[in-house]
N, C-alpha and C positions, 0 to 999 in steps of 0.2 A: 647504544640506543638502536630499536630494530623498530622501524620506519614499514608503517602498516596505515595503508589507501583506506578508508570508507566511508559508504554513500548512502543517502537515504533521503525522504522527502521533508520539505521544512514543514513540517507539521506538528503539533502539538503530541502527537505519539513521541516524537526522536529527542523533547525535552532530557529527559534521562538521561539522553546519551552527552548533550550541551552541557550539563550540569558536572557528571563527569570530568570532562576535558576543562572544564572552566575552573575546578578544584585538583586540575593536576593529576588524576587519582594514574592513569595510565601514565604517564611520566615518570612517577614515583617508583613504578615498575621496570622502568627503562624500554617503555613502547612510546615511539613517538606514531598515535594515533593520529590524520589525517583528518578530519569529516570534510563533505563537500556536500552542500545541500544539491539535490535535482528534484527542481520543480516537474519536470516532463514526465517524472514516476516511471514506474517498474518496463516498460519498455526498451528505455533510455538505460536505467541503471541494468538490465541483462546485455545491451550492445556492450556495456562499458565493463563487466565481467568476461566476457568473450574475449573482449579488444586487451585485457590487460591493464586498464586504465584505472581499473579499484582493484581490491583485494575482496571488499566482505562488502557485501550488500545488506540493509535492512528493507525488506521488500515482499509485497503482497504474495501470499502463498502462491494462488491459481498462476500468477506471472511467472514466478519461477521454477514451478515446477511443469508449466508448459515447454519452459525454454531447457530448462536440463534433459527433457521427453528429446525434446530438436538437436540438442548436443552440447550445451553450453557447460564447459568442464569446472562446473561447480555443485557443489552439496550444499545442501542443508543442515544446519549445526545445530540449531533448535527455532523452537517457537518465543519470539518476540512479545506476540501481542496475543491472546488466549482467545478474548471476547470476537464476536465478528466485526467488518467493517460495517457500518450504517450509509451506504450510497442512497444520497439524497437523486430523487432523478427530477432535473430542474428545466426547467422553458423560462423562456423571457419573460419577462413584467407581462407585456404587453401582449404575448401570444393568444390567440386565440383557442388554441388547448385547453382545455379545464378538468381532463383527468386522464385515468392511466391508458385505457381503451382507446383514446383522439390519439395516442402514439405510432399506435400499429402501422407498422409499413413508412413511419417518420425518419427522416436520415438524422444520424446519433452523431452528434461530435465527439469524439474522441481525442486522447491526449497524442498518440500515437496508434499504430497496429504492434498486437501484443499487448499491449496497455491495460490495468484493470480495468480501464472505463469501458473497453472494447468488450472484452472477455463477460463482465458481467454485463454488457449489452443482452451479451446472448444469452448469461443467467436469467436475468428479467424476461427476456421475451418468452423463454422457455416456461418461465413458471405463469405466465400469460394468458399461455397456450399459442401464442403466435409464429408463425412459421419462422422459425431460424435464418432459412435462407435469402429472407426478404430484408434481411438489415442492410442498410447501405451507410456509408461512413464519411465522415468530412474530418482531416487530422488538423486539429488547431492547438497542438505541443503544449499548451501551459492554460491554465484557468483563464488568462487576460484573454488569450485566444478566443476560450469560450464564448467569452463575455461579449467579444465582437461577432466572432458567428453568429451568435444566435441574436443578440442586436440586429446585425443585416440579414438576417433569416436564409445563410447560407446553410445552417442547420437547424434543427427542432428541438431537440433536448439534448441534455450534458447529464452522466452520471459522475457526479465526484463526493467525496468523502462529507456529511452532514453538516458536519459543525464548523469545519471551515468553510464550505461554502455559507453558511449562516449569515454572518455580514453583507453579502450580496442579494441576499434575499431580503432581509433588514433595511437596505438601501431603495431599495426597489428594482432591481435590475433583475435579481429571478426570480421566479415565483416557483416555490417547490411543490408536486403536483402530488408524489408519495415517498415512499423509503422501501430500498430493497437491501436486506441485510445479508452480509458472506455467508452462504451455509458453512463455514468453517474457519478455524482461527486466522484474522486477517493477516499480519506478517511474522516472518520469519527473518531469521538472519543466515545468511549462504557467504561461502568460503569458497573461492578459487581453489579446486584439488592442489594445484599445482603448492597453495600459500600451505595449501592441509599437512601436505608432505613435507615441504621445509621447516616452518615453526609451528606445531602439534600443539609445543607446551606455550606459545604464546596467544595463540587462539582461546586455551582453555584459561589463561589469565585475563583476555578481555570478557570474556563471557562471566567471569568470576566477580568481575569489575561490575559488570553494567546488569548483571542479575543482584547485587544486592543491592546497587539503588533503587531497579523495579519495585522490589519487595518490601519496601520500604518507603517509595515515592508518595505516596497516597498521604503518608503520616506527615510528610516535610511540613515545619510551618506554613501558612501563607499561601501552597501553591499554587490555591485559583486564582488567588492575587496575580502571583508568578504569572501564570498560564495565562491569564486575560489580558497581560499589559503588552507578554512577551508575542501575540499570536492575534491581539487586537478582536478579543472575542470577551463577548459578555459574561462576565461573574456566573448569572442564572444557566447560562450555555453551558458553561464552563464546569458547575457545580452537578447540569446533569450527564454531560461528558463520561466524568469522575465515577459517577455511582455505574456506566451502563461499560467502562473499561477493565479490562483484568490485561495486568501483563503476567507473561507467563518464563518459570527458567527451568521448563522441562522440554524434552526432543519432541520431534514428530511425533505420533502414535503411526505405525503402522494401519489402522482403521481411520484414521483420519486423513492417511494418505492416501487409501484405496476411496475413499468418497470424494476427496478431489479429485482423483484420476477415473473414476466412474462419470462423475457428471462432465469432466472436461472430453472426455471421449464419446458419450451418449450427445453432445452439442456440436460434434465433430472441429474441436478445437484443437484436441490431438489424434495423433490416428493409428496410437498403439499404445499398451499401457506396459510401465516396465518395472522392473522388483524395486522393493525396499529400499534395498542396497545399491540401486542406480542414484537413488536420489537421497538420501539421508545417508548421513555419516555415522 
């Protein structure tokens, strides 16, 4: 049994992977697959690929191919999730903000630096037209965090993923102001070179593994059901989740890599852009 680390966010994307291990299918393989959920998202899960502490990340594109640009000795093995992410951009109930413009020049809580929520800070502001360099940041590590931030008005708005944060807007605690979606397929799954070089052919059995449930997930009996009960999110939510997600078991595209690395370089996120072959396997 060949004992393989991986991480990813508890969200309603990583279901697939749950359902997987929950039916044994990796075991059966002789992979004893690990998961560990991180709430803290892709900033957290790139330290924890650097550090050694996972093996495979399932994690937002723009975050990881930022941090592979910086040196983080890991690839890209394919795409995960096809469709974009829908980052709801949220204020308290009670803020006095009431659209996208009242943000300009607002300090943005963040999950971390690095973080998607950081990076597409500066997607949105960019597509705004607002000066890049005017973002300023508050790190409050997990959604709860948020929730207090922007509660005490140590920050203005939180960008996190739509439909999870849903519940909280339902609640009354956020008020969601718009929606900014990833110009490109939201996650990927990334491989520690070091795990690439040891077991090649067991990578290519997890992927084997957890792409035919993708391709297939949509059809499973029940799953909104599943999804609603398992993530505490509304049926109706949950139903147009479904229609607006594509997972995907094909690699990077090359073109798709040179427009994340076009815009993350044009926002001076990174500050060089590097071949194909730096960053996909």
């Amino acid at each position: 049994m060949t004992t393989i680390k991986i991480v990813g966010v508890p969200e309603h994307f990583n279901l697939p992977w749950k359902l997987c291990l929950e039916n044994d299918e990796f075991e059966a393989e002789n992979i004893d697959l690990q998961w560990t959920d991180i709430p803290e998202g892709t900033g957290k899960m790139c330290q924890m690929l650097r550090d050694k502490e996972t093996d495979i990340a399932v994690i937002l594109t723009e975050g990881i191919v930022k941090d592979i640009i910086a040196g983080n000795p890991s690839k890209i093995v394919q795409v995960y999730v096809q469709s974009p992410l829908i980052w709801g951009i949220h204020v308290a109930a009670n803020s006095k903000y009431q659209k996208l413009s009242d943000l300009e020049n607002k300090k943005v809580a963040i999950s971390r630096l690095g973080s998607g929520s950081q990076l597409m800070a500066y997607v949105n502001a960019n597509n705004q037209g607002w000066k890049t360099s005017n973002l300023t940041f508050e790190i409050v590590n997990t959604i709860d965090g948020a929730v207090e931030s922007l509660t005490n008005g140590s920050s203005d708005y939180f960008m996190w993923e739509r439909f999870m944060t849903k519940p909280l807007v339902d609640k009354g605690i956020f008020r969601k102001i718009a929606d900014c979606p990833t110009p490109w397929p939201c996650f990927v799954i990334a491989v520690r070179e070091e795990i690439l070089e040891k077991h090649p052919k067991i990578i290519d059995k997890i992927l084997e593994i957890i792409n035919t449930t993708t391709s297939e997930f949509k059809e499973i009996p029940s799953i909104d059901k599943t999804l609603s009960s398992r993530y505490n999110l509304k049926i109706k939510d949950i139903e147009e989740w479904l229609t607006l997600t594509e997972w995907s078991q094909d690699q990077l595209s090359e073109k798709v890599l040179n427009k994340v690395q076009n815009q993350l370089f044009e926002l001076s996120i990174i500050d060089k852009k590097v071949t194909f072959e730096t960053i996909v396997r």
